[in-house]
C-alpha positions in Angstrom: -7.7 -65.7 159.7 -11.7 -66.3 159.4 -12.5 -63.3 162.2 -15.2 -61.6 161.4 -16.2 -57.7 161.1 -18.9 -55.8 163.3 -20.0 -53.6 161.0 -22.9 -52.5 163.1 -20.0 -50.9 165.9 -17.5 -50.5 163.4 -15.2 -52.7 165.2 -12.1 -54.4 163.5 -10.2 -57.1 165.2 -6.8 -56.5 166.2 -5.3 -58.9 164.0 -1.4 -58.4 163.9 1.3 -61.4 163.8 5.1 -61.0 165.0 7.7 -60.9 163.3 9.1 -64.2 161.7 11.6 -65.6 162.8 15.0 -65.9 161.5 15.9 -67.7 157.8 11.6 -68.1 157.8 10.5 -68.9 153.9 7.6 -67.0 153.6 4.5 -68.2 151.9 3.8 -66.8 148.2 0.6 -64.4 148.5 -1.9 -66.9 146.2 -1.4 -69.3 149.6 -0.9 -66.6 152.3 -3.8 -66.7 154.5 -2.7 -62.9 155.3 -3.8 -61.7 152.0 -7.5 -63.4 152.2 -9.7 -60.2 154.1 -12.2 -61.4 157.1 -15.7 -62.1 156.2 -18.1 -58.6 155.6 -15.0 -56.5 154.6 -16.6 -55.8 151.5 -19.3 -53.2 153.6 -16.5 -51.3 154.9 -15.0 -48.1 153.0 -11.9 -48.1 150.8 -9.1 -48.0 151.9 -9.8 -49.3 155.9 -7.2 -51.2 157.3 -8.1 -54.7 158.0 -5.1 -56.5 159.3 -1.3 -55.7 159.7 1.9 -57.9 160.7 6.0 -57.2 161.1 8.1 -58.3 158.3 12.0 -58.3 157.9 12.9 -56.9 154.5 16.1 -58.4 152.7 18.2 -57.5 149.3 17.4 -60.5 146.9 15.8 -62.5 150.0 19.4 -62.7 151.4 20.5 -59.7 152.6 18.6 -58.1 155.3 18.2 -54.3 155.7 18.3 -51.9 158.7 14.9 -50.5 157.9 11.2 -51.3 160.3 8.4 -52.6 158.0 5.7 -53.9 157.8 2.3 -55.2 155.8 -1.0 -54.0 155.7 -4.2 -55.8 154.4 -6.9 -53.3 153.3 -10.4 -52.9 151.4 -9.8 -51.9 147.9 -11.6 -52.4 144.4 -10.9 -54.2 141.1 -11.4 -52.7 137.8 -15.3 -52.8 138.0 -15.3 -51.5 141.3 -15.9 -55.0 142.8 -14.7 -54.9 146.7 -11.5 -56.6 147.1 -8.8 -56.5 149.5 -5.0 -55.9 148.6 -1.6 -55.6 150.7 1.1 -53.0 150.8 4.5 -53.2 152.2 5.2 -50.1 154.5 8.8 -49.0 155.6 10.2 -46.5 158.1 14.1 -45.9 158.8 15.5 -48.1 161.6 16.0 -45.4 163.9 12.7 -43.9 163.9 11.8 -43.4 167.7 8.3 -44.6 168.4 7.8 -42.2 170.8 8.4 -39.2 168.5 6.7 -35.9 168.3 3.7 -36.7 166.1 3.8 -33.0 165.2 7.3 -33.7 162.8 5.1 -35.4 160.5 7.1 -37.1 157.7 5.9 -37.3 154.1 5.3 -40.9 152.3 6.4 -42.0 149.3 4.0 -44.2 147.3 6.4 -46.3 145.3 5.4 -48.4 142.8 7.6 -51.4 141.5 7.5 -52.7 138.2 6.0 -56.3 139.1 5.5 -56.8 135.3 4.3 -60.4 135.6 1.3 -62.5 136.6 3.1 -64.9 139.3 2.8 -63.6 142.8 6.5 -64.5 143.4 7.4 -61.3 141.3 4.6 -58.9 143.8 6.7 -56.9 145.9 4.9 -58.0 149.5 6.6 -61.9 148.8 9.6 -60.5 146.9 11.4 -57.9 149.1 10.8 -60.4 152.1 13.7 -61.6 154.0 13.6 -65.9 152.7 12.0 -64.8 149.2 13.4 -66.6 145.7 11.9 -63.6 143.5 14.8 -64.6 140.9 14.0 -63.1 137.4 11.8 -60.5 138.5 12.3 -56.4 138.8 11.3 -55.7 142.5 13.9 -57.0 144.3 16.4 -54.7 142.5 14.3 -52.0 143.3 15.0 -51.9 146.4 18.5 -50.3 145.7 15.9 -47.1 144.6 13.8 -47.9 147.5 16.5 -47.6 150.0 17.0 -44.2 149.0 13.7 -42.5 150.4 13.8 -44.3 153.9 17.5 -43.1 153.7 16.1 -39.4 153.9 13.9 -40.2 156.5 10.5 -40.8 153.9 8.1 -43.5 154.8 7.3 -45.6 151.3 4.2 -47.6 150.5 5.3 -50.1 147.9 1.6 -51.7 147.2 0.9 -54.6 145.2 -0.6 -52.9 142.5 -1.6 -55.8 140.3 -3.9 -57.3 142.6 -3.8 -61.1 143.7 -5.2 -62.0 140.4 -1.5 -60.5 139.3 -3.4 -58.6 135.7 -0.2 -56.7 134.4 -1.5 -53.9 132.7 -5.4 -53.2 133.5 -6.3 -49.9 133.6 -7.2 -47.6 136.6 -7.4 -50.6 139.3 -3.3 -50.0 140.0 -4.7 -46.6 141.2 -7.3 -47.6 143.4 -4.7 -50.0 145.2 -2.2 -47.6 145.6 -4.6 -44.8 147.0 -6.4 -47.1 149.3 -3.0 -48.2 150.5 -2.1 -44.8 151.2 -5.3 -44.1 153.0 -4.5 -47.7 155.2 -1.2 -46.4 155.2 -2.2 -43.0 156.8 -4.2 -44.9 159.7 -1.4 -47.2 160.5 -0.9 -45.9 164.1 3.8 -46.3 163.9 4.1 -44.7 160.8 2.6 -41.3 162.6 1.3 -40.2 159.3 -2.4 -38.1 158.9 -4.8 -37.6 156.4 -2.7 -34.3 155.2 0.6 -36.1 155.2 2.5 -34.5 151.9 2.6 -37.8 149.5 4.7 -38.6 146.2 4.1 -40.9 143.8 7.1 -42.4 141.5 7.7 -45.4 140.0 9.1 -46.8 136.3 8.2 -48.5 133.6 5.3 -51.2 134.7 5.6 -49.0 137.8 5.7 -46.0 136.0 2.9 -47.0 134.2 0.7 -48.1 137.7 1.8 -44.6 138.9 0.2 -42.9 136.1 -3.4 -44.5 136.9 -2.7 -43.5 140.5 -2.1 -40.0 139.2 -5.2 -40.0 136.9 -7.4 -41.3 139.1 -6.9 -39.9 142.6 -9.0 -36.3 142.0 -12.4 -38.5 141.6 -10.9 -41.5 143.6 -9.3 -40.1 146.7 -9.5 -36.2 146.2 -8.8 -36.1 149.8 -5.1 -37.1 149.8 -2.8 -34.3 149.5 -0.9 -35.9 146.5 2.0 -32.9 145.9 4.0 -34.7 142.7 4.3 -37.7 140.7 7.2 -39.3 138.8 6.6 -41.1 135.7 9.3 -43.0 134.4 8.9 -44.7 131.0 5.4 -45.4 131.7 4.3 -47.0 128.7 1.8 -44.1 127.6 0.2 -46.8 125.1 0.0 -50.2 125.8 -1.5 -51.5 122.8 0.8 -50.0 120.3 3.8 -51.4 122.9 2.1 -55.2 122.3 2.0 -54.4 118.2 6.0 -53.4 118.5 7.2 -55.9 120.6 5.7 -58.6 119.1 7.9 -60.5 117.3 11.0 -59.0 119.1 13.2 -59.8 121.6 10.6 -58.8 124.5 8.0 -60.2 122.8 7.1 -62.4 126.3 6.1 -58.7 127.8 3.1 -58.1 125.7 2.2 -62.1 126.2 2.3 -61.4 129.5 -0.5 -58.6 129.4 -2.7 -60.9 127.1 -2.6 -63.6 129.4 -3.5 -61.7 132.2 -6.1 -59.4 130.8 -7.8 -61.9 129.2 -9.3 -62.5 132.6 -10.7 -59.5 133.1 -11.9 -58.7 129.3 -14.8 -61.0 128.2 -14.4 -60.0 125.1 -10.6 -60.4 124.9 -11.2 -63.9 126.0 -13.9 -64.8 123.2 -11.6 -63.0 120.9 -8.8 -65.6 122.2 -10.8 -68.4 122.1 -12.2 -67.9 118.8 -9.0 -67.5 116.9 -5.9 -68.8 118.7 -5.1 -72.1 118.5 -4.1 -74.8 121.5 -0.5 -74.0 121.0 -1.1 -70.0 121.3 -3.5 -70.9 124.9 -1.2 -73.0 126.4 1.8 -70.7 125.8 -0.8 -68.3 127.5 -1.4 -70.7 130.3 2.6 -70.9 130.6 3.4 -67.8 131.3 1.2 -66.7 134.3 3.6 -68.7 136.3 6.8 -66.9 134.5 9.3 -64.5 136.3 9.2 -61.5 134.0 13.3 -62.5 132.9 12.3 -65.9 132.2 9.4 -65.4 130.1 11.2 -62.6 128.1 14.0 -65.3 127.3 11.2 -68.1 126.9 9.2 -65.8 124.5 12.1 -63.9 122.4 11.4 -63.8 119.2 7.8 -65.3 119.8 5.1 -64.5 116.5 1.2 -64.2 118.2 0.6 -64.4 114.2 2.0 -68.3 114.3 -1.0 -68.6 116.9 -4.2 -67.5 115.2 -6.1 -68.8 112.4 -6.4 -65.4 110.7 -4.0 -62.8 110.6 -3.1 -61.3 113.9 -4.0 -58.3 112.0 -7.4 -59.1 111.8 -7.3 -60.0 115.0 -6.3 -56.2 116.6 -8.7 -54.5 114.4 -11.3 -56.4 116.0 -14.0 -54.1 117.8 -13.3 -56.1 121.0 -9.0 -55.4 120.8 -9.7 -52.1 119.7 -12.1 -51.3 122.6 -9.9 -52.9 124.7 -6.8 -50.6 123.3 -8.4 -47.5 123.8 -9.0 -48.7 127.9 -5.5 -49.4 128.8 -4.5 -46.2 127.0 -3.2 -43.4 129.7 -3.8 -39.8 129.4 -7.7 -40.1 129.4 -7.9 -37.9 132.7 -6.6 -34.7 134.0 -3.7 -35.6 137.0 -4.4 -32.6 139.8 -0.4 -32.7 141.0 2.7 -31.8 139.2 4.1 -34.4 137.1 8.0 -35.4 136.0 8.0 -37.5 133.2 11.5 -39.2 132.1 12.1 -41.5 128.7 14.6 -42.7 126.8 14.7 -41.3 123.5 16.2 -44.4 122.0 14.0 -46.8 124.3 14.6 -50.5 123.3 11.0 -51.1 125.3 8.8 -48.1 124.9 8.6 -46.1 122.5 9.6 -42.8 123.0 6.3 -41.5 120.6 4.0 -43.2 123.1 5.4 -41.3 126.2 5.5 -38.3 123.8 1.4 -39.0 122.9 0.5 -39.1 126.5 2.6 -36.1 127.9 0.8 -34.5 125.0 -2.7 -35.6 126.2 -1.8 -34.4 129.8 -0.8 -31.2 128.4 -4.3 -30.8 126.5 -6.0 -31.2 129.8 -3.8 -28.6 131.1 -2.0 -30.5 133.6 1.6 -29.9 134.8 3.9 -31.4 133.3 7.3 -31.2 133.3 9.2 -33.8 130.1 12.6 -34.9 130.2 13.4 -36.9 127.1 17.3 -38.5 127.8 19.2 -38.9 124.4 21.8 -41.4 126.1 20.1 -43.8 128.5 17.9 -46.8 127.5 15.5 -48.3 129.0 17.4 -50.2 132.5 19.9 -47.3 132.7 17.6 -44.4 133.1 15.7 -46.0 136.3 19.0 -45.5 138.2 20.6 -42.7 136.5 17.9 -40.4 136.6 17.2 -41.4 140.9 18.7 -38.3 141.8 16.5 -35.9 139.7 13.9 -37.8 140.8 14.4 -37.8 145.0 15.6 -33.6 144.3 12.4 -33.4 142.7 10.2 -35.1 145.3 12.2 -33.2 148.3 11.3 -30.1 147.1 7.6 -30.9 146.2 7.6 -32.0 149.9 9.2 -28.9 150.8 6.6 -26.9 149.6 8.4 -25.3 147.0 6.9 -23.4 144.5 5.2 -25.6 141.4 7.7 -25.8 138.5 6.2 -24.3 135.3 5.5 -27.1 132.7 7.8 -27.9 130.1 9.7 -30.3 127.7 13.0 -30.7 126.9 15.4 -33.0 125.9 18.8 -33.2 127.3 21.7 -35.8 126.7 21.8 -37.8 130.0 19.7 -36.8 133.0 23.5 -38.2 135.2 25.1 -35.2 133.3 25.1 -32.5 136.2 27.0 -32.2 139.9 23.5 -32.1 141.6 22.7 -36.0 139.8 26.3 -37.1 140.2 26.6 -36.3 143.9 23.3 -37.6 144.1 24.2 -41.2 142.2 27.4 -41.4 145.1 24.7 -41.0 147.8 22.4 -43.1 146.4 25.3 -46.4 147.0 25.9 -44.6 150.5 21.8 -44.4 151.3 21.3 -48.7 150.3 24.7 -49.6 152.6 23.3 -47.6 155.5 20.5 -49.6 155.2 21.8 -53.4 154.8 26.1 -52.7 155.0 26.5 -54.4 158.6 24.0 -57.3 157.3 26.1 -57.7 153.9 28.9 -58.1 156.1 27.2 -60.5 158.2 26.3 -62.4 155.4 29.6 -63.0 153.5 30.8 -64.1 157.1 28.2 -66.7 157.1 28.9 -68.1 153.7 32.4 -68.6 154.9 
C-alpha cells in the first residue's frame, strides 16, 4: 500500500481489495497495512476518502451477518490538528439494490461504540470483523444495537474514534474522526449518500462520550453536514471527577486506562507521571494499553493510584498540569447546533449521575436543545439496551423531519416502561436475527 497521491490533478488511486475469504483472521489495525494512508495525504482536505475494501461482518467474530459492509481509510486530524488518517466501518442492509434510485436517499447513522481501551483489538474496524477474538471488549456486543438501524434500512458509520494510537478519552479528536468519516462516508459511491444526507449521531457511555465531542464540534468542524439529532447515553460529562471516583473501586482499571493513554498526548501529564509515580505505578501503566477493557477492569479492581506516587495522589490532581488537563476533557465547553437526547442512570455504578446532570446543565446555558431523561431503575449495562427503542423512535422522527422536541428534563422510572419501548425491545431481537438467523443456524450445524 505505498501508492502515492497527485495532488497537483487531484487524483487518488483506486485502491480497493475483495472481500476475504472465508474463516480469514484478519490482521489487528497497529499491523494492517490498510490503516497506514499513501504518501502526501496529509495535503488533501479532511475527510477525503483515500482507500476502501469489502469486509464480512460477524457477531463475536463467529457469527456472520446478512448485512454489505465495508471500510474506509480517510484524512482526518488528531487533537492538535496534526493530519492523520483513520478508518470507519460502513454498513448497508443486504438487500439494498445497487442499482437503486439515488433520489430515495437514506439517512446515516454515525454510531459510535464504546472501544474504552487502548488495544486495537477492542477498535470496532478489527472487532466486528468476521475471524476477530475481540473477547473482553464492548463493541462486539454492540452490534446487537447496531443491527437495529440497518434493520430499518439506515446506513451506519461506526468509526474508530480513538485513533490508531487507541487514547481513550482525549477530547475533541473523537469528533473530528467521526465527522470526517461521515464526510468519506458521504463520497463513498454504494452507500448513495450526498452531502445533505439527514445524519444521527448516538452512542453510550465511552461512545456516548465520543458522540458528545462529535456534537460539540461539528458547527466550527463540519458546519456543512446536516447533523439532525444526537443521542447521548451516559456520556461521562466529566472525566476527571469519574477517574477521582473510581479510583479505588471496582472499575478502578477504567480511569487507568485513560492515564495510560493520555499520557501520550499530555506532555505535561507525562512529566507529572514521571516525576511522581514510581516503577510499579508505570509498568502497571505499560500493562494495560494491551488490556481488553473486561480484563483490565478485573486486573485493576480495587487498584489505589495513591500506592503509586511518592506524594499523595492528592497532591498529585491539584497539580496545575492534572487540573489543566481536567478542565480539557471536560464536555459541555461548546454549544451543539442539533437536538440532543441525553439518557443516565440515576443510580449509575460508572458515571455519576451529577456529572451527566453538570453537562446537560452547561448545554442548557449555551441554549442548546436538550432533551434529559434520568432512568430511576436501570444501571449502567441495562440502560444501553433498554432504552434502544426510545432511542431508534427518536432518531426516525428527527429523520423524518419532524418538528424539534422542546427541551426538557425529567426523570421517569425505566425508559422500558411504555408499549412504544416494549414493542420496540421485541423488534429489536427480531431486527439482529434478520440480520445473522440463517448464519447462527449455520453455525451451530458446523459445530456439530
Amino acid at each position: 500500500m505505498s501508492e502515492n497521491i497527485d495532488v497537483a490533478s487531484g487524483w487518488i488511486p483506486e485502491a480497493t481489495t475483495p472481500r476475504p475469504s472465508r474463516w480469514h483472521r484478519p490482521q489487528l489495525p497497529v499491523d494492517d497495512p490498510f490503516h497506514r494512508p499513501p504518501a502526501g495525504f496529509e495535503t488533501l482536505p479532511a475527510g477525503t476518502l483515500l482507500r476502501s475494501r469489502e469486509v464480512e461482518i460477524a457477531l463475536l467474530g463467529l457469527v456472520p451477518q446478512k448485512v454489505r459492509a465495508w471500510q474506509l481509510l480517510y484524512c482526518t486530524a488528531d487533537l492538535n490538528g496534526t493530519p492523520e488518517a483513520s478508518v470507519t466501518t460502513v454498513l448497508l442492509p443486504a438487500d439494498t439494490d445497487e442499482d437503486g434510485d439515488p433520489a430515495q436517499e437514506r439517512p446515516l447513522l454515525a454510531y459510535q461504540c464504546a472501544i474504552d481501551a487502548i488495544s486495537s483489538r477492542s477498535f470496532p474496524s478489527y472487532a466486528l470483523q468476521r475471524g476477530s477474538t475481540s473477547l473482553g471488549n464492548v463493541a462486539p456486543f454492540e452490534l446487537l444495537i447496531i443491527a437495529n438501524a440497518v434493520s430499518r434500512g439506515w446506513a451506519v458509520t461506526i468509526a474508530d474514534h480513538e485513533g490508531l494510537g487507541g487514547y481513550f478519552g482525549a477530547p475533541r479528536e473523537p469528533g473530528y474522526r467521526v465527522l470526517d468519516g461521515i464526510r468519506a462516508a458521504t463520497d463513498f459511491a454504494p452507500l448513495r449518500l450526498s452531502p445533505s444526507t439527514p445524519v444521527g449521531v448516538w452512542g453510550y457511555s465511552g461512545g456516548g462520550m465520543a458522540s458528545s465531542w462529535v456534537a460539540e464540534m461539528a458547527p466550527e468542524y463540519a458546519p456543512e453536514l446536516n447533523i439532525v439529532g444526537a443521542v447521548l447515553g451516559a456520556p461521562v460529562g466529566d472525566p476527571g471527577q469519574t477517574y477521582i471516583r473510581l479510583n479505588d473501586t471496582f472499575f478502578a482499571g477504567l480511569p487507568a486506562l485513560v492515564v495510560a493513554g493520555l499520557r501520550h498526548l499530555y506532555p505535561g501529564l507525562g512529566r507529572v507521571i514521571d516525576a511522581h509515580v514510581n516503577d510499579e505505578g508505570r509498568t502497571r501503566l505499560d500493562e494495560i494499553e494491551s488490556m481488553s477493557t473486561a480484563w483490565a477492569i478485573a486486573r485493576f479492581a480495587g487498584d489505589d493510584f495513591d500506592n503509586y506516587t511518592d506524594i499523595p495522589l492528592a497532591d498529585v490532581l491539584a497539580s496545575p498540569e492534572v487540573l489543566d488537563l481536567f478542565d480539557d476533557i471536560r464536555l459541555g465547553s461548546r454549544k451543539p447546533e442539533c437536538p440532543l437526547l441525553v439518557l443516565q442512570p440515576v443510580h449509575d455504578q460508572i458515571i455519576a449521575v451529577e456529572d451527566v446532570d453538570g453537562q446537560v446543565e452547561r448545554y442548557n446555558e449555551f441554549g442548546a436543545n436538550v432533551t434529559y431523561i434520568r432512568d430511576r431503575v436501570s444501571e449502567h449495562l441495562s440502560l444501553m439496551i433498554l432504552s434502544t427503542p426510545t432511542v431508534l423512535e427518536w432518531l426516525t422522527a428527527r429523520f423524518d423531519g419532524a418538528p424539534e422536541p422542546v427541551g426538557s428534563t425529567r426523570t421517569v422510572w425505566s425508559t422500558a416502561l411504555s408499549s412504544t419501548s416494549l414493542r420496540g425491545l421485541l423488534g429489536s431481537g427480531r431486527g439482529f436475527l434478520g440480520m445473522g438467523k440463517a448464519a447462527l443456524f449455520t453455525a451451530i450445524g458446523g459445530a456439530l
